[in-house]
N, C-alpha and C positions, 0 to 999 in steps of 0.2 A: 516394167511400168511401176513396180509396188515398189521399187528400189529408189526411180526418182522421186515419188510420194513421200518416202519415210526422208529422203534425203532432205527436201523441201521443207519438211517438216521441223526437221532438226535443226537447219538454218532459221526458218522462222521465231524457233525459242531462241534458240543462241543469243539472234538480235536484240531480244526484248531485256534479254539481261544485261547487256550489256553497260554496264556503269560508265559513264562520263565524271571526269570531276579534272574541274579548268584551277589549276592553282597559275597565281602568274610567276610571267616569267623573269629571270634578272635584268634587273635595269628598268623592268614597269614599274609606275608609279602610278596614285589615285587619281582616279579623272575627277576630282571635287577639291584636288588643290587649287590653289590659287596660283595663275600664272607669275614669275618674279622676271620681268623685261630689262633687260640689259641694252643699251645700247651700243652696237658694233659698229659702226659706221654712219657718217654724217657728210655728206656734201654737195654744194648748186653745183647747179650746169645752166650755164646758157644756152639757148634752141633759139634759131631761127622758126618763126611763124610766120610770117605774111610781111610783101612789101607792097606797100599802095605809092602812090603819087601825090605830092601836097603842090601846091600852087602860089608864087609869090613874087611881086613886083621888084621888075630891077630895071631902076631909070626908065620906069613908068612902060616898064614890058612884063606882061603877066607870063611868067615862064614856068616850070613843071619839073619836079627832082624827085628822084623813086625816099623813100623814108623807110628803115627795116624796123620791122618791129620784135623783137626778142621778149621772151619769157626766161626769169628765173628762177629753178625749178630744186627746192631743198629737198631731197631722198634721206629718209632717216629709216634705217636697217635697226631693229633689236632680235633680241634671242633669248629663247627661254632654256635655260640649262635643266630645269627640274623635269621637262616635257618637251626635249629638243624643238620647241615649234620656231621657228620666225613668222616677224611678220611686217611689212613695210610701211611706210607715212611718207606721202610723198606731199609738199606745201609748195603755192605760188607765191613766191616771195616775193618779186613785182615783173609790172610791164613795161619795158624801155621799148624808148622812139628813138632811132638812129639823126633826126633830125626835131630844132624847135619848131611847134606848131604854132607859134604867136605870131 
């Protein structure tokens, strides 16, 4: 019993002494730089989104044609070499109609 007591005890100082000290490591750098973004990659894509129905006379018969509608969609990728971070910017560059609606 007096054996676990002193043991306990010993560990309890040991801990208190125990010194930390965080130096960094290679290849860290300061979190208060300033990010320097590179752009890595740029390109649209078109995506189908929705097709609806438009309605329109022929030799005076109101008839019914499906119209797609697309989205095109700019992805721009950069990279930060000082702070490996990326980060993406995705832009809708416009909406096309498969068919005229006039």
């Amino acid at each position: 019993m007096i054996r676990l007591l002193i043991l306990t005890l010993v560990l309890i100082f040991s801990f208190n002494h125990i010194e930390t000290i965080a130096e960094p490591l290679e290849g860290d750098t300061p979190k208060n730089t300033i990010h320097q973004w590179k752009e890595i990659e740029n390109h649209v894509e078109k995506i189908h989104v929705d097709t609806h129905d438009i309605e329109y006379r022929r030799n005076f018969i109101k008839e019914t044609r499906p119209c797609k509608i697309y989205h095109h969609i700019r992805t721009i990728v950069y990279y930060c070499e000082i702070h490996g971070h990326t980060k993406v910017e995705t832009i809708l560059e416009k909406v096309e109609h498969s068919e005229d609606h006039s």
